[in-house]
C-alpha positions in Angstrom: 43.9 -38.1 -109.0 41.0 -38.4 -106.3 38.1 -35.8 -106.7 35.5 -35.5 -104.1 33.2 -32.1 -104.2 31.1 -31.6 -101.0 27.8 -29.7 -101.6 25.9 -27.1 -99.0 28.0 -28.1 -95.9 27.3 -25.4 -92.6 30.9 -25.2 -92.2 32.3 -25.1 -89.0 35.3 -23.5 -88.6 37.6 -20.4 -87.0 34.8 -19.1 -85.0 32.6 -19.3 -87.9 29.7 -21.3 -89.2 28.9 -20.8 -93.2 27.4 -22.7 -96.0 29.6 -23.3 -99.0 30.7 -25.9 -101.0 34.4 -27.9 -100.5 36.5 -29.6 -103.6 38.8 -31.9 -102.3 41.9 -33.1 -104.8 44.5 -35.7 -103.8 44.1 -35.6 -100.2 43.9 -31.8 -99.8 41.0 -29.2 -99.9 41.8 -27.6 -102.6 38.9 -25.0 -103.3 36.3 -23.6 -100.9 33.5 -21.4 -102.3 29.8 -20.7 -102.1 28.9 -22.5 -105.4 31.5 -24.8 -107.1 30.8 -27.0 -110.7 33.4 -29.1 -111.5 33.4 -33.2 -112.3 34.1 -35.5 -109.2 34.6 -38.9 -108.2 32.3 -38.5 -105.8 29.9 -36.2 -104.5 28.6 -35.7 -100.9 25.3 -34.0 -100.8 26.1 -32.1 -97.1 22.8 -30.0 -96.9 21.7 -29.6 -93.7 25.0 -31.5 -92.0 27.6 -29.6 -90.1 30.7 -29.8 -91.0 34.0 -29.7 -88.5 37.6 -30.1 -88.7 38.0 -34.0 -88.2 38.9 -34.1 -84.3 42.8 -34.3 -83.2 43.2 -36.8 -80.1 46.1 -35.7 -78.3 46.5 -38.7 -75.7 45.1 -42.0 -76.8 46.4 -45.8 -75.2 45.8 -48.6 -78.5 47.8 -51.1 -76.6 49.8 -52.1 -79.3 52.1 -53.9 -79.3 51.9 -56.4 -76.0 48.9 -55.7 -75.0 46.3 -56.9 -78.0 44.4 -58.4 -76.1 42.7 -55.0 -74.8 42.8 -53.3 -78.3 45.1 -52.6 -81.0 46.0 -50.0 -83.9 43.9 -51.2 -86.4 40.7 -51.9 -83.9 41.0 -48.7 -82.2 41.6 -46.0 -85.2 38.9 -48.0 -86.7 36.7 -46.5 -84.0 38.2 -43.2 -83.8 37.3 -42.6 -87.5 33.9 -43.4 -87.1 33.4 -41.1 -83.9 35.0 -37.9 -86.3 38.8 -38.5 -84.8 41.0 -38.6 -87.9 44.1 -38.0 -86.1 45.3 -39.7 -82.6 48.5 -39.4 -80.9 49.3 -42.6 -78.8 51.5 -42.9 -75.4 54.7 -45.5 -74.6 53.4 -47.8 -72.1 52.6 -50.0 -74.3 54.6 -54.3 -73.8 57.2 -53.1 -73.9 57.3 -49.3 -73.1 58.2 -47.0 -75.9 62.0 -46.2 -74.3 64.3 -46.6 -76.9 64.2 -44.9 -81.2 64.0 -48.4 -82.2 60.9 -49.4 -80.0 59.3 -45.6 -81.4 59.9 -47.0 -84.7 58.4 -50.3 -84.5 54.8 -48.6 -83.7 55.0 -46.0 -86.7 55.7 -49.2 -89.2 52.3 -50.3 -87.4 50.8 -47.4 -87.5 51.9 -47.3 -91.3 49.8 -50.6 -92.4 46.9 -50.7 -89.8 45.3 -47.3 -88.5 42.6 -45.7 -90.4 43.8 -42.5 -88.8 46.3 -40.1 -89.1 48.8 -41.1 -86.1 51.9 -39.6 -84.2 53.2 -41.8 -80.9 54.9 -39.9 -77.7 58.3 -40.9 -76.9 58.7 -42.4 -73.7 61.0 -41.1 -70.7 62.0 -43.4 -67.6 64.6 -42.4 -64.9 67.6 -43.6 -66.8 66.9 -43.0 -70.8 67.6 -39.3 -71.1 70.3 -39.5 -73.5 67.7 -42.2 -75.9 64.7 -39.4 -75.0 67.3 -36.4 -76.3 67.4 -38.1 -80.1 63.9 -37.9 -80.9 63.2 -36.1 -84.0 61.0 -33.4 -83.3 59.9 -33.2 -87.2 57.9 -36.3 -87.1 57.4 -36.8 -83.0 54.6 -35.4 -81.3 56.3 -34.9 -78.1 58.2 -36.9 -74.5 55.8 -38.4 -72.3 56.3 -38.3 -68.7 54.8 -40.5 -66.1 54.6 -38.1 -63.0 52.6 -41.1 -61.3 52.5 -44.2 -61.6 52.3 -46.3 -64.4 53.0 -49.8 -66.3 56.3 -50.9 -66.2 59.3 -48.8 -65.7 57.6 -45.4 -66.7 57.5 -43.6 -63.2 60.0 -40.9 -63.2 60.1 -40.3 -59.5 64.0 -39.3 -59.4 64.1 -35.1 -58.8 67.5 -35.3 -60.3 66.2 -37.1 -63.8 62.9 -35.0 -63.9 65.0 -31.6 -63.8 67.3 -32.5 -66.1 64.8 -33.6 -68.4 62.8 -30.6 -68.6 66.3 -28.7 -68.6 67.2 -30.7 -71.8 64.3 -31.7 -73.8 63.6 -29.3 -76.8 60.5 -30.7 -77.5 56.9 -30.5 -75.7 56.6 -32.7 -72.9 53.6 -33.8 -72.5 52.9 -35.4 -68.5 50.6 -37.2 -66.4 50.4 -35.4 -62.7 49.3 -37.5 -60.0 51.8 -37.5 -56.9 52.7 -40.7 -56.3 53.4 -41.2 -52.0 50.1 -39.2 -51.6 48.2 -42.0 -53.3 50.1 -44.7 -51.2 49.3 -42.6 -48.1 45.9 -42.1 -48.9 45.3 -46.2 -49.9 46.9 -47.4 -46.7 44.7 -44.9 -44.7 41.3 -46.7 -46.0 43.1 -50.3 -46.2 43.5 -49.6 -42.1 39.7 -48.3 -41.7 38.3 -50.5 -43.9 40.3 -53.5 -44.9 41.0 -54.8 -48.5 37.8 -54.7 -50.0 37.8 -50.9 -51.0 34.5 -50.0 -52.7 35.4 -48.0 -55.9 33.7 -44.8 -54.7 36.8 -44.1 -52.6 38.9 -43.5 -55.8 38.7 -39.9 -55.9 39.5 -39.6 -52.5 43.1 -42.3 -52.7 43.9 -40.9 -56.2 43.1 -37.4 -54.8 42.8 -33.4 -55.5 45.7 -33.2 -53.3 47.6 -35.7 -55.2 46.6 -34.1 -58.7 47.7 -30.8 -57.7 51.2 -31.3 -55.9 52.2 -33.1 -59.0 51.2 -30.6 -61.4 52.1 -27.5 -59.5 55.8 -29.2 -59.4 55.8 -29.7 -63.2 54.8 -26.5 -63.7 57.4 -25.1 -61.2 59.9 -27.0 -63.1 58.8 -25.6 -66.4 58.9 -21.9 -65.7 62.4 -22.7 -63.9 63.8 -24.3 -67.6 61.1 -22.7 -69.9 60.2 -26.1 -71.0 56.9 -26.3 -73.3 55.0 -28.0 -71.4 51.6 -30.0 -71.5 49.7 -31.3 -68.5 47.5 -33.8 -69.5 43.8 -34.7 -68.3 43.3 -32.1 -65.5 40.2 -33.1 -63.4 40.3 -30.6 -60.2 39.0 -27.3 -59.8 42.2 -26.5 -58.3 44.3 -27.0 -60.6 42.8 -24.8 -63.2 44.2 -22.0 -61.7 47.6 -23.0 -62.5 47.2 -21.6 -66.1 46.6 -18.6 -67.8 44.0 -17.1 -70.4 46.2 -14.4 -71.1 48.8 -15.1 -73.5 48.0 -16.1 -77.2 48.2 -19.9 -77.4 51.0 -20.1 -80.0 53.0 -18.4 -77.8 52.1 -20.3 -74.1 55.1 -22.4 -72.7 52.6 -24.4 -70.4 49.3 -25.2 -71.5 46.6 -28.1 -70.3 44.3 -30.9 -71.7 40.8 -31.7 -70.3 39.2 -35.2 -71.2 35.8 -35.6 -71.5 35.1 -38.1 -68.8 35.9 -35.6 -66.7 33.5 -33.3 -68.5 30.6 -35.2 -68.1 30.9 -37.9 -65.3 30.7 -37.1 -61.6 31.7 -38.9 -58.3 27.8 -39.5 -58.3 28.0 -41.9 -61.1 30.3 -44.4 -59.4 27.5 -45.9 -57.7 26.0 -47.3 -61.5 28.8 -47.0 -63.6 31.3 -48.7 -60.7 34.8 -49.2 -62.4 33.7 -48.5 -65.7 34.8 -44.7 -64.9 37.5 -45.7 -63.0 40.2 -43.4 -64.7 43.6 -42.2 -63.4 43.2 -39.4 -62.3 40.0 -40.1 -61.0 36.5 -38.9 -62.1 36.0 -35.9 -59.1 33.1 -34.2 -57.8 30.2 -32.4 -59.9 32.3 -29.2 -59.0 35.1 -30.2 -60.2 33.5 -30.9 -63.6 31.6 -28.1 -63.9 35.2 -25.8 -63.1 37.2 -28.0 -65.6 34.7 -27.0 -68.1 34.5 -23.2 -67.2 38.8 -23.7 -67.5 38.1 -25.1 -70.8 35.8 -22.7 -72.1 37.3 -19.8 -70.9 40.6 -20.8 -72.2 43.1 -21.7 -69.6 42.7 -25.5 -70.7 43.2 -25.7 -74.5 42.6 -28.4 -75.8 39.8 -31.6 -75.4 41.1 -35.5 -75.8 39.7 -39.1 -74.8 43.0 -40.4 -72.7 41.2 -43.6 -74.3 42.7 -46.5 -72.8 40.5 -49.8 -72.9 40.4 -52.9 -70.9 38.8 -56.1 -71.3 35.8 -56.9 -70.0 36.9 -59.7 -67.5 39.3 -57.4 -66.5 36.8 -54.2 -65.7 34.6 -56.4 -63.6 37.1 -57.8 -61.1 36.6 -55.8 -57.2 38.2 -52.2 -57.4 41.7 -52.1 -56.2 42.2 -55.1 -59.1 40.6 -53.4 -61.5 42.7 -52.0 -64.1 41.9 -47.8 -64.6 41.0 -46.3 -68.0 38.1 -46.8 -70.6 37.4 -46.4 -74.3 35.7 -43.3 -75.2 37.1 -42.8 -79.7 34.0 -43.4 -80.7 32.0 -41.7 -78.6 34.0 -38.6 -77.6 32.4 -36.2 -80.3 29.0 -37.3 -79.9 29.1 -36.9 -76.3 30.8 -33.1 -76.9 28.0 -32.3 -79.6 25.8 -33.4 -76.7 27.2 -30.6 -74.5 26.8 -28.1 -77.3 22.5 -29.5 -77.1 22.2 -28.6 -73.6 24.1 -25.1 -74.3 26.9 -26.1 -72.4 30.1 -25.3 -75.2 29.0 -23.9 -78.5 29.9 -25.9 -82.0 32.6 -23.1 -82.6 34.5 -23.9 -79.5 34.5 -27.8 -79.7 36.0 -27.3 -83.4 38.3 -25.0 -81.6 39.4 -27.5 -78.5 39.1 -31.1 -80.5 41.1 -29.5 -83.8 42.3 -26.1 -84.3 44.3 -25.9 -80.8 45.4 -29.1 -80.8 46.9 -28.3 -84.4 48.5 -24.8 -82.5 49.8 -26.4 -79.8 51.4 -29.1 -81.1 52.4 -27.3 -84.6 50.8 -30.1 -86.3 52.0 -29.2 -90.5 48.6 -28.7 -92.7 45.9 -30.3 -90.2 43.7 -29.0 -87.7 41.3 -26.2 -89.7 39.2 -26.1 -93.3 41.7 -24.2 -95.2 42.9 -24.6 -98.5 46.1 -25.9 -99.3 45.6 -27.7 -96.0 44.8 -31.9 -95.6 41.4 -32.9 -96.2 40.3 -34.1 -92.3 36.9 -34.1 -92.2 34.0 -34.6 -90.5 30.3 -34.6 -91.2 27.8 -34.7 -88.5 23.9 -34.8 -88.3 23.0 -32.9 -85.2 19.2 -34.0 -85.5 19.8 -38.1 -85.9 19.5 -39.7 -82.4 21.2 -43.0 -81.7 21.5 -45.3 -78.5 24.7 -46.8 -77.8 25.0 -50.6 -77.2 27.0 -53.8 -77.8 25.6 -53.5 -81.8 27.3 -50.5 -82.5 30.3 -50.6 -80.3 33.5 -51.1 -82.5 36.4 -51.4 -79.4 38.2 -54.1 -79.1 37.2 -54.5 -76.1 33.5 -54.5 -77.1 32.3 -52.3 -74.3 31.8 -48.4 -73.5 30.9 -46.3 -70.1 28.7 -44.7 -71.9 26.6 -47.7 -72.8 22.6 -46.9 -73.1 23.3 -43.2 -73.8 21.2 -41.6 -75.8 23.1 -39.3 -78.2 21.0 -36.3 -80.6 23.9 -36.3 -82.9 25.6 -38.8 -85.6 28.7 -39.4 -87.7 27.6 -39.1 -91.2 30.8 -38.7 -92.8 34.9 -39.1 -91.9 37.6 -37.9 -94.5 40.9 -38.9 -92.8 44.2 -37.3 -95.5 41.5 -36.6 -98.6 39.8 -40.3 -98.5 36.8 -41.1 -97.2 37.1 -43.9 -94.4 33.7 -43.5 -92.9 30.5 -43.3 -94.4 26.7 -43.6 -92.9 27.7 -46.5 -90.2 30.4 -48.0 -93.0 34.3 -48.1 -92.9 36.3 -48.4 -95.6 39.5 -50.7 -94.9 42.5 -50.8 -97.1 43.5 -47.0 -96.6 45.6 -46.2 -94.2 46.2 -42.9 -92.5 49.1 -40.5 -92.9 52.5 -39.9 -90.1 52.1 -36.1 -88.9 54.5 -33.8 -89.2 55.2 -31.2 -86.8 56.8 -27.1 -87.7 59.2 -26.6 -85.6 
């Protein structure tokens, strides 16, 4: 039996920020009251720290297995615990793309030895492995990923025949990436024709474009009203497409709902010219409208939920000219601090970042016991100093890939603490190896 007793925490939680006191026994929070006494093995002295529901990443890419050399498991959750993510959910195209039960498998056993976090992987769907996609267990699977767009390896599901039939059939949330793939060629061999092969990497929101982000996702939601499919459109970063979902129905009960990421909340098409491909993301990084509408959808709650769509490269890789340049950047560590940022310059409150980074993700994806400070419910925690500035750089970086696009950023607010399933796994700049994280469970 594990006793750790949290003192004077400004709880945030629920639409609600309090001061109280949290006991936490054998993973779960057991008792939560104003003043509690009681022997522990350790006690956390949270005065004047805020305390939040330990962030749920819905879409995360820790390039295991195959790709290694970018990041893995153990690297990445590593870094997600220390930026206040306790849980991550991580997509199939990893070498080789996560097609078959067997392949699913091989990345929970993983998953079971290496992450620090909490972890659930998306089953992969291609244009010929319905009948593999239909056996997932929806217990202990987050959900089907589809590629609207393209993607590594075989994971574009182009064929109108397979896409209807799979969100005819699948019972469980699938979750897609919209970006329509013959706009993008159409777009890339209009500027190849102006301007030759050397594209500078400004042009990427106009090839991967608004127009491209919105016929894609307009068709899955088309198809999703047509079978009632629970749908969930990932990384939306167009004005828009925001008005393709509703505020109006409670979340437990919306069929279709939306992610935003926080790139797209706080990078513009301005920063290309310093940041270059370090913010090359698919779908692209848009205008400063765009932003600032993705953020009005997010806070006004037609997109639910905030993730990282973290998805590092190596360094060698990130610097080659544009159209070589692979898309996608790390952002676990930083994702929190860069939200609790927002919150400094009154953009999003602390209430509604527990709300998008935990408690919905938890709704929407009927995550079992995780998600919100509730007894009886699993200790994921996370303890931040709002008043403790830090600068980002190569010291503190913990990717794999040793790099971040948000490199020389000032942030007001720090980690202090991460409790990931009742143990604590980061404390005051230190991670504690040898414990690893718990498989989710889903009520369905």
């Amino acid at each position: 039996m594990t006793k750790i007793l949290i003192k004077s925490a400004t709880v945030v939680n629920e639409g609600r920020q309090y001061v109280t006191d949290i006991l936490v026994k054998d993973g779960f929070i057991e008792r939560i009251d104003s003043s509690i006494e009681t022997p522990a093995d350790e006690v956390i002295n949270a005065e004047g720290l805020h305390l939040l529901p330990g962030c749920i990443d819905d879409q995360v890419h820790f390039r295991e297995p195959g790709l290694t050399h970018k990041a893995n498991i153990h690297s990445e959750s590593r870094a997600a615990v220390a930026g206040g993510i306790t849980t991550f959910m991580e997509m199939p195209n990893t070498v080789p793309n996560t097609l078959t039960q067997r392949l699913l498998e091989d990345k929970y056993e993983i998953a079971s030895r290496n992450s620090l976090a909490n972890y659930s992987f998306f089953m992969g769907a291609s244009n010929d492995n319905l009948d593999e996609v239909l056996r997932t267990d929806a217990a202990n699977v987050c959900g089907v990923k589809v590629f609207m767009g393209s993607s590594t390896g075989n994971m574009l599901v182009d064929n109108p025949r397979t896409l209807d039939n799979l969100f005819a059939q699948s019972p469980m949330l699938i979750a897609v990436h919209c970006e329509d793939e013959a706009t993008i060629k159409s777009n890339l061999n209009h500027y190849k024709q102006l301007l030759g092969e050397n594209l500078p990497v400004r042009l990427h929101p106009k090839i991967r474009s608004e127009e491209a982000c919105y016929l894609s996702s307009s068709l899955a939601v088309e198809l999703a009203k047509k079978h009632n499919t629970r749908l969930h459109i990932l990384h939306i970063s167009t004005a828009l497409e925001t008005h393709l979902f509703t505020n109006k129905i409670p979340l437990k009960d919306k069929r279709i709902t939306a992610e935003a990421c926080v790139h797209h909340l706080w990078f513009s098409d301005a920063d290309y010219e310093t940041k270059g491909n370090f913010i090359k993301w698919n779908p692209a990084v848009k205008t400063s409208q765009d932003r600032d509408a993705v953020l009005q959808a997010v806070l006004d709650g037609r997109i639910d939920v905030i993730a990282t769509d973290h998805a590092p490269h190596t360094l060698e890789e990130k610097e080659q000219p544009y159209l070589q340049a692979p898309s996608g950047g790390p952002l676990v560590q930083h994702a929190l601090p860069a939200m609790l940022e927002l919150y400094h310059h009154g953009k999003i409150t602390l209430e509604q970042i527990a709300e998008k980074m935990a408690h919905n993700v938890s709704t929407l994806f009927r995550i079992d016991k995780r998600g919100f400070i509730r007894e009886g419910y699993w200790a994921d925690l996370v303890l931040v100093n709002l008043n403790k500035p830090w600068n980002v750089n190569k010291s503190n970086i913990l990717y794999h890939c040793g790099w971040s696009p948000f490199e020389g950023t000032t942030f007001r607010s720090q980690i202090a603490y991460t409790l990931v399933s009742g143990n604590i796994a980061y404390a005051n700049g230190s991670l504690t190896e040898g414990k690893a994280g718990k498989r989710l469970n889903f009520n369905h």
